[in-house]
C-alpha positions in Angstrom: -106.6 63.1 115.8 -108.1 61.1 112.8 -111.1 60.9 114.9 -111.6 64.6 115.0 -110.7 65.0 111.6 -113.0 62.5 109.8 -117.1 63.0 109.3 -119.3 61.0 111.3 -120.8 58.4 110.2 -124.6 57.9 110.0 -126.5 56.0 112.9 -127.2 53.2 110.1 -123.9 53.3 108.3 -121.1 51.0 108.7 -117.3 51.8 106.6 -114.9 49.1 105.4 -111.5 50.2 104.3 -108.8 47.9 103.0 -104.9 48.7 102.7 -102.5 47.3 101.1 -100.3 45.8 103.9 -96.9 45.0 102.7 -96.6 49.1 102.1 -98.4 51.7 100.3 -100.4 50.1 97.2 -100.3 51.7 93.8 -103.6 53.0 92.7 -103.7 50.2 89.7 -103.2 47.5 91.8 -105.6 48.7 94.3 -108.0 49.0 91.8 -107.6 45.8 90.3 -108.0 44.1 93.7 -111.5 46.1 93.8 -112.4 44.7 90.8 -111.8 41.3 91.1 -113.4 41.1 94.6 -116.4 42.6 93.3 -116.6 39.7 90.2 -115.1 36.7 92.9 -118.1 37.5 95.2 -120.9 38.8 92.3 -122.9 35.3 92.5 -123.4 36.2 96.4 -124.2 39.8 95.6 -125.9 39.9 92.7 -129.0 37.6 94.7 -128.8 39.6 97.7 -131.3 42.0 98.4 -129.7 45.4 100.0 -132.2 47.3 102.6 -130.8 50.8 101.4 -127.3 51.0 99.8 -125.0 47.8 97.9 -121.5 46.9 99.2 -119.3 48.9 96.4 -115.6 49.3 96.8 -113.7 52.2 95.5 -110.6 53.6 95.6 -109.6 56.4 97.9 -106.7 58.3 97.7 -103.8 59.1 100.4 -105.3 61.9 102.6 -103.6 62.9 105.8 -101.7 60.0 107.7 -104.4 57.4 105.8 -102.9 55.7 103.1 -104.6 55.4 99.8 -107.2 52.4 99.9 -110.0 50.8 99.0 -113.5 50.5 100.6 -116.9 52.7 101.4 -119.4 53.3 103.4 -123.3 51.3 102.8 -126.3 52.4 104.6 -127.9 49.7 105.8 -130.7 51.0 107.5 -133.2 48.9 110.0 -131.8 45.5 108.4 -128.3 45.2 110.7 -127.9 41.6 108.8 -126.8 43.6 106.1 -123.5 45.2 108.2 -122.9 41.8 109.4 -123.2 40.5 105.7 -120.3 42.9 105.1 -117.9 41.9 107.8 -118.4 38.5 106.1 -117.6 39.6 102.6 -114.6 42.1 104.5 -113.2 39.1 106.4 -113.3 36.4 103.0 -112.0 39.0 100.7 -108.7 39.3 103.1 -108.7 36.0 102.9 -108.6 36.1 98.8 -106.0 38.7 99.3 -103.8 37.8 101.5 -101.9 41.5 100.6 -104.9 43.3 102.1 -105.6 44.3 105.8 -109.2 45.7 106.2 -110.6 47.9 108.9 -114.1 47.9 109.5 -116.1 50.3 112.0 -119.7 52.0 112.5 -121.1 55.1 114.3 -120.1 53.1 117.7 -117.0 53.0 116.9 -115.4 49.2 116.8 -118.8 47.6 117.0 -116.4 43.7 116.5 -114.9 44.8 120.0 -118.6 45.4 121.1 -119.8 41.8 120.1 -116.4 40.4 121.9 -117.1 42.7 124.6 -117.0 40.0 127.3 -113.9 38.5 126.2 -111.9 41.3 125.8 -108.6 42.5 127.9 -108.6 44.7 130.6 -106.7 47.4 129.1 -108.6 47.6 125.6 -111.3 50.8 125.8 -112.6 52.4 123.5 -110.4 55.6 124.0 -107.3 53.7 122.6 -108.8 51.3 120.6 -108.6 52.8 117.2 -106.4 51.8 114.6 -105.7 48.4 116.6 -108.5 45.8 115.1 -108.1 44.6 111.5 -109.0 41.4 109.2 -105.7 40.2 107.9 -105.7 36.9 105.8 -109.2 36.3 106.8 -108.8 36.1 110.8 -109.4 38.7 113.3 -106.4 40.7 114.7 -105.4 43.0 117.5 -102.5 45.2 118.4 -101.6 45.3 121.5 -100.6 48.4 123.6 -97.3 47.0 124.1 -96.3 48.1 120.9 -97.2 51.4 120.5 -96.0 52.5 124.3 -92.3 52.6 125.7 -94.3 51.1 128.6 -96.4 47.9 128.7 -100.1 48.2 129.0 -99.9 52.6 129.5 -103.7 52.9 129.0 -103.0 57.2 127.8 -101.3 55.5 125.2 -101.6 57.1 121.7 -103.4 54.9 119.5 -100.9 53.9 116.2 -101.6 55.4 113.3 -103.0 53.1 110.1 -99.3 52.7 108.7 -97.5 51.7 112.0 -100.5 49.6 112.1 -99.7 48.2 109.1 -96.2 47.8 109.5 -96.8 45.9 112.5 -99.3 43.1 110.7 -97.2 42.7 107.8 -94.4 41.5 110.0 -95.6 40.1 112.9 -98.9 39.1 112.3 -98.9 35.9 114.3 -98.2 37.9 117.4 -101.2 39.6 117.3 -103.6 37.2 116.3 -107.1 37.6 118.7 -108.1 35.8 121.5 -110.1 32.5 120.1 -112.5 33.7 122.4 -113.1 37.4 121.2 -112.4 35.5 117.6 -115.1 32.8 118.2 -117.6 35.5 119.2 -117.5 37.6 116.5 -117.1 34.5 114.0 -120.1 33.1 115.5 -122.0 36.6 114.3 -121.4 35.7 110.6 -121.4 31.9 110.7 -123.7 30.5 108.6 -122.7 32.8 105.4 -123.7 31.9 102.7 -126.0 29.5 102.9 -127.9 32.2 105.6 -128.5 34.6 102.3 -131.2 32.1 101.4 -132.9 32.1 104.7 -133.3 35.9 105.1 -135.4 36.1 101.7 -139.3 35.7 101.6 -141.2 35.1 98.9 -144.6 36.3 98.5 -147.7 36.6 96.4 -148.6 40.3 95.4 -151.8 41.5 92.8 -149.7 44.6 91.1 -149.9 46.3 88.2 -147.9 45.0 85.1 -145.3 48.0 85.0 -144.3 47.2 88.4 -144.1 43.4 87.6 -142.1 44.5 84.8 -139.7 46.7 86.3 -139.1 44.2 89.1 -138.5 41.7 86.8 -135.0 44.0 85.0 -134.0 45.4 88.5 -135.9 43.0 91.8 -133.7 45.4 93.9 -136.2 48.2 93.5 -138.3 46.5 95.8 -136.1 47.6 99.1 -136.3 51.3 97.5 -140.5 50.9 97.1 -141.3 49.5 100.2 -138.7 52.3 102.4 -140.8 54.9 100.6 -144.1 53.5 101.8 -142.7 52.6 105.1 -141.1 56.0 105.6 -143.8 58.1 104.1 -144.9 61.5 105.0 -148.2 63.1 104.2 -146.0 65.4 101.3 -145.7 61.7 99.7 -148.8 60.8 99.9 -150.5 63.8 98.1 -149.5 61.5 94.5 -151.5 58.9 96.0 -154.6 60.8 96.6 -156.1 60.5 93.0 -155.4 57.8 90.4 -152.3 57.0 90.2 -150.1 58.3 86.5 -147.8 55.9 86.5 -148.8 52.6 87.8 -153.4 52.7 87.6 -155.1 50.1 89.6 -157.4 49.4 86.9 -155.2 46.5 85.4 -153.3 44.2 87.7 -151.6 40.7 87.9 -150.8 38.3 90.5 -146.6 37.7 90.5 -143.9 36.3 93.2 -142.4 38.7 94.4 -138.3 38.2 96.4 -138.2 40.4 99.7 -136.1 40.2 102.5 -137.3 39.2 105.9 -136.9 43.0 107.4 -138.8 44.6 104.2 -141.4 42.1 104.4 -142.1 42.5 108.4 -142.1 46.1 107.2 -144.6 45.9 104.4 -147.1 43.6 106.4 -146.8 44.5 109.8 -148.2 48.5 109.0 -151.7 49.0 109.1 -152.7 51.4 106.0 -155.9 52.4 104.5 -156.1 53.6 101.0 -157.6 56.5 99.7 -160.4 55.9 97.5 -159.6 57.8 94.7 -156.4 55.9 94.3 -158.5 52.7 92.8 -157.1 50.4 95.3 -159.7 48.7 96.6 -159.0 45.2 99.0 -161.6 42.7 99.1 -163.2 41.2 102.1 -160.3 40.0 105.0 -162.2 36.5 104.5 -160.6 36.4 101.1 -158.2 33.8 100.7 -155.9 36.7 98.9 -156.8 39.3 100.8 -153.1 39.4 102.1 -151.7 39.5 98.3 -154.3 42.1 97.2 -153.0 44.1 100.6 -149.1 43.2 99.6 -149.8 45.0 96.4 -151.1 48.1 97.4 -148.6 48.8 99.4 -145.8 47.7 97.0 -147.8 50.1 94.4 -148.1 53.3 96.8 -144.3 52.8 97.7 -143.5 52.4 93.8 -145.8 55.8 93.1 -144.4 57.8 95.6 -140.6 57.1 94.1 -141.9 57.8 90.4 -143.1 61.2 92.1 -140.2 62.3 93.1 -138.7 61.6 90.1 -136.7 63.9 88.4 -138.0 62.8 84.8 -134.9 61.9 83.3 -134.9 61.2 79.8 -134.8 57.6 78.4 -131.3 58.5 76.4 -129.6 59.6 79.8 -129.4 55.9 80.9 -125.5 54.6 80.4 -125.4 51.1 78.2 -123.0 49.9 80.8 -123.3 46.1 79.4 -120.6 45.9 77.8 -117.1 46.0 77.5 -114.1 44.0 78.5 -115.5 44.3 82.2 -118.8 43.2 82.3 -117.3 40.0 79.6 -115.1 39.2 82.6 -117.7 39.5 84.9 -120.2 37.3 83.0 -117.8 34.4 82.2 -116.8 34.6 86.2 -120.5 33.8 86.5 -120.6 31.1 84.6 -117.0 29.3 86.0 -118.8 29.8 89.7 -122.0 28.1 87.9 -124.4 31.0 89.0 -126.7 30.1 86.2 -127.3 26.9 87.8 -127.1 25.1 84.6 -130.6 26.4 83.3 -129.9 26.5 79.2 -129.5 29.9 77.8 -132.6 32.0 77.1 -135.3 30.0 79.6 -137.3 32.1 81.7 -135.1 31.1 85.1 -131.8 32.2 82.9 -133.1 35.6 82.1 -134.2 35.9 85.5 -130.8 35.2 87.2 -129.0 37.2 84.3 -131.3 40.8 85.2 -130.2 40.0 88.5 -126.7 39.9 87.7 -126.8 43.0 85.6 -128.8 45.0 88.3 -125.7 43.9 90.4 -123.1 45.0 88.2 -124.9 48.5 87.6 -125.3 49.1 91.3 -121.8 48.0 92.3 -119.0 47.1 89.8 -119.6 49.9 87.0 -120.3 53.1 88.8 -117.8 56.1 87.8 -117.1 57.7 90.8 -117.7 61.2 89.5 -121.2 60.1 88.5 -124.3 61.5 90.4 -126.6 58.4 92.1 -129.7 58.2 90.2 -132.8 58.5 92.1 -134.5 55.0 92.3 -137.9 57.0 90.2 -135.8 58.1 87.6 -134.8 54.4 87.0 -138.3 53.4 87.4 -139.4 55.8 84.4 -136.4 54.8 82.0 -137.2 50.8 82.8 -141.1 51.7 82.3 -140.0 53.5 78.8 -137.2 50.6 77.3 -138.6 47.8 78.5 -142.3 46.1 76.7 -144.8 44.9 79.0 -146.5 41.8 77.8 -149.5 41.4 79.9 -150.9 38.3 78.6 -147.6 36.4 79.4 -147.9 38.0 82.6 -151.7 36.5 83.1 -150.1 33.2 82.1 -148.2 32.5 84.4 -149.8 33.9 87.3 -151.8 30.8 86.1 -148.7 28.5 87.9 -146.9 30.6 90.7 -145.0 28.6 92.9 -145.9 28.9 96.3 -145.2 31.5 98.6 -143.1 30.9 102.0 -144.8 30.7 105.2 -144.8 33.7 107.4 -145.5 32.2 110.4 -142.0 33.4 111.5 -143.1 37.0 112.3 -144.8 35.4 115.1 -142.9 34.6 118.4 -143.5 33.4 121.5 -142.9 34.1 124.8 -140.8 30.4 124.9 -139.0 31.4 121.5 -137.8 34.8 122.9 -136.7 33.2 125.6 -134.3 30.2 123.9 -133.6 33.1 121.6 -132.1 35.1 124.5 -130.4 32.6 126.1 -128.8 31.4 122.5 -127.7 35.1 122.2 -125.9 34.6 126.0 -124.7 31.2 125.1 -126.7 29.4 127.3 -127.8 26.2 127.4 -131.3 25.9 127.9 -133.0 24.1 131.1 -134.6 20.9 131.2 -138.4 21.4 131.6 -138.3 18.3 133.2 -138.8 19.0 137.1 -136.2 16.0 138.1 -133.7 16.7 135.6 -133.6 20.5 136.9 -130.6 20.3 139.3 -130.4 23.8 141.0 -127.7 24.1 142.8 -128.4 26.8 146.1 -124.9 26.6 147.4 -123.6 27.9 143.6 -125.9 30.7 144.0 -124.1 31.8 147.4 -120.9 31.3 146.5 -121.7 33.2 142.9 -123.2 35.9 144.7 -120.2 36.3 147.1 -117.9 35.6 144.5 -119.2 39.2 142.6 -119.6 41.3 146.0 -115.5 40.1 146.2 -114.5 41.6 142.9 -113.0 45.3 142.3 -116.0 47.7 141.3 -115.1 51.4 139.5 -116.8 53.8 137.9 -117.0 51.6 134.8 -118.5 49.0 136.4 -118.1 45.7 138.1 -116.3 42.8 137.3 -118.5 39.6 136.8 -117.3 36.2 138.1 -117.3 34.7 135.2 -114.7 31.8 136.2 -114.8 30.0 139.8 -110.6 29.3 139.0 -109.7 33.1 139.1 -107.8 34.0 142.3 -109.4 34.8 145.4 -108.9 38.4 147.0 -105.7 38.7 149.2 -105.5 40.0 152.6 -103.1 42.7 153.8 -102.4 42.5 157.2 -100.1 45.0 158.0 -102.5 47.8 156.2 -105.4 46.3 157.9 -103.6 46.9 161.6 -102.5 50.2 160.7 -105.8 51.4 160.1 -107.0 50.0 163.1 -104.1 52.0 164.6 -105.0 55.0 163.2 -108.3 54.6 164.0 -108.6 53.2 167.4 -105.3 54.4 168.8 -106.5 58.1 168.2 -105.8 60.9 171.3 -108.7 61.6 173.0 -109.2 64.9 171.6 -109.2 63.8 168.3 -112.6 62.0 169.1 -115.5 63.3 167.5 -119.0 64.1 168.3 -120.1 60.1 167.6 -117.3 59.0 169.9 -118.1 60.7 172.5 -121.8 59.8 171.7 -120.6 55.9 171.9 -118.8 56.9 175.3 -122.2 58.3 177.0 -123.8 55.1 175.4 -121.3 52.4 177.2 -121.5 54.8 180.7 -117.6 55.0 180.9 -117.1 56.3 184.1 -116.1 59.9 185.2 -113.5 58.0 186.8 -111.9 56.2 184.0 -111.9 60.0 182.3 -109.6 61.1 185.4 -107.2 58.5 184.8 -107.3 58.7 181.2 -106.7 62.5 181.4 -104.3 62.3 184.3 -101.8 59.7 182.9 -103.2 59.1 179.4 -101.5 55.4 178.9 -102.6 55.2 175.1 -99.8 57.6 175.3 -97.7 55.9 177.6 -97.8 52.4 176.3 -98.4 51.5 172.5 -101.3 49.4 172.1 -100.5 45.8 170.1 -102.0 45.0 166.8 -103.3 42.1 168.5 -105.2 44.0 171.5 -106.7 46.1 168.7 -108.5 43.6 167.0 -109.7 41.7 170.3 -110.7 44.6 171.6 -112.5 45.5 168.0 -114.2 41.8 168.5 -115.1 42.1 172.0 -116.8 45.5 170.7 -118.5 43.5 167.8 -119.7 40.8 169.7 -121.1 43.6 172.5 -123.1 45.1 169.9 -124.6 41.4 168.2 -125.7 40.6 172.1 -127.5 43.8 171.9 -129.0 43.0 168.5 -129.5 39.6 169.4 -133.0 40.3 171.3 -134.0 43.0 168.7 -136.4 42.5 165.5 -133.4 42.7 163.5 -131.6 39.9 165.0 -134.6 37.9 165.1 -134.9 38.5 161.1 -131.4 36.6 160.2 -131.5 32.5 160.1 -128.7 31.3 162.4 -126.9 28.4 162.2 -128.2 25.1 164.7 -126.8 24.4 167.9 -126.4 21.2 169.8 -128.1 21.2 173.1 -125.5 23.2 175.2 -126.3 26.3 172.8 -129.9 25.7 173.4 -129.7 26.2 177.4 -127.6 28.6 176.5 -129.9 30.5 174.3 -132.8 29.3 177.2 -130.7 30.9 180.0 -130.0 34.2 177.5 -133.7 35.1 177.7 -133.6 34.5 181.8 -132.7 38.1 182.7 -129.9 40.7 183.2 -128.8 38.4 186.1 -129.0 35.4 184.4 -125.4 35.1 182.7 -126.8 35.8 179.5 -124.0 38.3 178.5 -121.7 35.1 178.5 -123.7 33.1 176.5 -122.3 31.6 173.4 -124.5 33.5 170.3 -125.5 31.2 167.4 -123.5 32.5 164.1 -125.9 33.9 161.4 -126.1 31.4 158.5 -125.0 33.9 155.9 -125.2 31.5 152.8 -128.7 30.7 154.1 -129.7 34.3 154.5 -128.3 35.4 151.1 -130.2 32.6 149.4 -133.3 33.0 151.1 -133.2 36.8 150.6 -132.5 36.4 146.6 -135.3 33.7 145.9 -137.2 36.7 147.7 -136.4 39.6 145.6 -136.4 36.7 142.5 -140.6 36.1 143.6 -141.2 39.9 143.9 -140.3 40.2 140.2 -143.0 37.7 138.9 -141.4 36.8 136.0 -140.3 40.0 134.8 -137.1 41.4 134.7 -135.4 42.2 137.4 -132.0 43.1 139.9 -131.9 39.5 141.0 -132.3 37.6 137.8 -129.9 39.9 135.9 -127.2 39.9 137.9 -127.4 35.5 138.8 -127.9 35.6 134.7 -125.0 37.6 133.7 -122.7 35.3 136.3 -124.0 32.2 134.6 -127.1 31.0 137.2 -130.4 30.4 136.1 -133.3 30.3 138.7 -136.1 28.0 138.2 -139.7 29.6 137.4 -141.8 30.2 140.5 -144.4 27.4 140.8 -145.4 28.4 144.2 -148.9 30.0 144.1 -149.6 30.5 147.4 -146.5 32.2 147.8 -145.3 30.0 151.1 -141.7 28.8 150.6 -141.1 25.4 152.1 
């Protein structure tokens, strides 16, 4: 029901929401355990760059059967390391709080169960899996259906609601601690936080004009909001780019370092875009060694135009002076303990630089009232350009001594790198390219194949073999003979048309009819179990003696015979009259037949992807390349 009753999230939105778990939390200590996340974490978010929307927390009231909490909801656009980014910062800040049980979810739904999806039990779908996965003391939890059904694993079960939930984790938490595998999977999704912060920036050179470099330099988030509104741009933005632009002219610019992330970079560079004259933004030659930072920059500045366009020319006075107070003391000096400033002395140019960074942080995320309208990103472009002095020469200066921008040779990948990337993603080791060291195993293929044609297939799907230890399939024999029974111990006259077709085919004789009709023994004398399958066999081996001389017998390998088989096989081909309806048929190698048959359908796909290599993939069997250019096997 709280499904139906709450709005749906964007495509590129994801939700965190954290309870108090010992029992409903008082709206001061909720809101002190907002705070104090938000200044534990700030040196991570205060150098992180956000594709659309910061991680805030705020507190949210009791509404329905949801208890009053803390959390929100971040659009994170085309850069998905940002959601993961804040299951990290979810998952630690249980872990600070050991009081606090968070829930975390997307427009898929539980997108944690989706990463674990391989792992997962039988009975979790994702009909009644809401309300069930939480972060509790930093580790991954999930409540079973056990306890919310009178009966173990009812899948119609209702899902709990948050504060049986709840209830349940704050007593019994160690019962429903996940799987290490589902655990390990989604851990493995964040691992590498945060050191991985680092490695998702790029730094680049760009030739702007000063009032960009200046307003990047008080707020270097601005950039994700400039380069969305070039990347996303309509033709109704571009009309304030079609003459020179009012707020940032092309006729004085600077060369400056500018911090992107990976996605808005790969965004910036990889679309092609030609300026309009008028604009002033002129490129030179491609042979230019700057050519690319001269391009950066006209893009940057179109993306920063377009905002300031839209802007709804807010006056200077309308900006809050949020820096200050007993908050933002307590957030500084929490800064300094975690030794964000690096130990650069107070005043240097590195200092100031971390310390804007830090108070475009606590602007975005700590101290926003929650009755307060968001401020368009132009409207804080046109009160930075109006407070803040532009001091071109010491801009010129030291353009004089950039450091170095990063390599970019990472938007480029191979066909190889996809590849190993792929087969990291699947947890695969990857192959030797070594031809002796690649030890391809033919008989694992078989017994893989057969191992998935054995398992139980429904509508969702079928099971993979992931483990050659599960159980094999068990027989029933008493159901098996009773549909024989049924089927070949039928009256006569419930025979249908393709009986009596078979009849016609095997020439039973009008006399056998007449004794079948006059004393009808089926009747009479009940057939054994045992006479119904040898008379099943003798019926199967009837029909492979007729197939035996036909194309599609020919087209199956069969197993070698010693030299009776042979004259067997020799007298076979004789004639009618020759005894060949006794002779002994070779068995039909199946393992050899499957395997030659699935390197087959593997060639066909010539290197692309493909039935064969995705079902042997997703059971764990990687077939070598095919080397074979005359396409002969051996």
């Amino acid at each position: 029901m709280e499904a139906l009753r709450r709005p749906a999230l964007p495509e590129d939105a994801v939700r965190y929401r954290l309870f108090a778990a010992a029992g409903p939390g008082g709206e001061a200590l909720l809101r002190r355990c907002a705070e104090v996340a938000l200044v534990r974490f700030a040196p991570l978010l205060a150098s992180y760059v956000w594709q659309r929307q910061p991680f805030r927390l705020r507190y949210v009231p009791r509404c329905g059967e949801t208890p009053a909490h803390i959390g929100g909801t971040t659009l994170f656009g085309d850069n998905v390391e940002d959601e993961w980014f804040i299951v990290y910062l979810v998952r630690e800040i249980t872990r600070e709080f050991p009081g606090l049980a968070a829930r975390i979810d997307d427009n898929d739904g539980e997108f944690l169960l989706i990463e674990a999806a391989d792992f997962l039990p039988k009975w979790l779908n994702p009909e009644n899996s809401e309300n069930r996965v939480f972060f509790y003391k930093g580790e991954l939890h999930i409540i079973p259906l056990s306890e919310t059904s009178e009966q173990d694993w009812d899948l119609s079960a209702p899902c709990p609601t948050i504060p049986e939930a709840l209830a349940l984790l704050s007593t019994r938490s160690e019962e429903f601690l996940a799987a290490e595998p589902i655990r390990a999977a989604v851990y493995k999704r964040i691992d590498g936080y945060p050191e991985k912060i680092q490695a998702s920036l790029h730094r680049a050179h760009c030739y702007l004009p000063p009032g960009i470099v200046a307003v990047l330099r008080q707020r270097p988030s601005l950039v994700a909001a400039a380069v969305q509104a070039f990347y996303l741009r309509d033709p109704g933005d571009l009309r304030a780019c079609r003459r020179p632009f009012r707020t940032f002219p092309a006729d004085q610019r600077v060369m400056t370092l500018v911090t992107f992330t990976r996605c808005l970079y790969a965004q910036l560079v990889q679309q092609k875009f030609v300026a309009d004259r008028r604009s002033g933004y002129t490129l030179p030659a491609p042979s230019h060694p700057q050519y690319r930072a001269y391009e950066l920059g006209m893009k940057l500045a179109h993306g920063f135009e377009i905002l300031c366009s839209k802007s709804s020319k807010v006056a200077p006075d309308a900006k809050r002076n949020v820096l200050s107070g007993p908050l933002w003391e307590r957030f500084l000096r929490s800064l300094k303990e975690k030794d964000y400033f690096k130990g650069e002395m107070e005043g240097s140019a590195k200092y100031l630089e971390l310390l804007h960074m830090a108070e475009d942080h606590f602007q975005q995320s700590v101290d926003v009232p929650e009755s307060s309208v968001e401020v368009s990103p132009g409207d804080e472009i046109l009160t930075l350009l109006q407070t803040t002095s532009i001091d071109l020469e010491e801009f010129e200066r030291e353009a004089a001594c950039l450091p170095p921008e990063d390599d970019d040779s990472w938007l480029d990948i191979t066909p190889d790198a996809l590849d190993q990337m792929l087969k990291e993603a699947r947890s695969e080791t990857i192959p030797s390219t070594n031809e002796e060291e690649q030890k391809y195993d033919l008989e694992a293929v078989a017994e893989s194949m057969k191992a998935f044609v054995s398992k139980v297939s429904t509508h969702e799907g079928a099971e993979m073999p992931w483990s050659s230890d599960e159980s094999h399939v068990t027989f029933d024999v008493d159901s098996f003979t009773k549909a024989l029974d049924r089927i070949l111990g039928a009256d006569s006259e419930e025979l249908d048309s393709d009986d009596l077709d078979e009849e016609e085919e095997f020439d039973f004789s009008d006399g056998d009819d007449e004794d079948l009709d006059a004393g009808n023994p089926r009747q009479e004398q009940k057939v054994t179990p045992e006479e119904l399958v040898g008379s099943l066999k003798s019926y199967m081996n009837e029909m492979d003696r007729e197939l035996a001389q036909t194309n599609i017998g020919k087209s199956f390998t069969t197993q070698k015979r010693g030299a009776g088989s042979v004259e067997a096989a020799t007298s076979e081909s004789a004639g009618p009259g020759s005894g060949a309806e006794d002779a002994e048929l070779a068995p039909v190698d199946v393992d050899m037949n499957l395997v030659a048959n699935l390197l087959e359908s593997y060639s066909a796909q010539a290197g692309l992807a493909g039935p064969t290599s995705n079902i042997l993939q997703s059971m764990g069997v990687t077939l070598p390349e095919n080397t074979d250019l005359t396409g002969s096997s051996s």
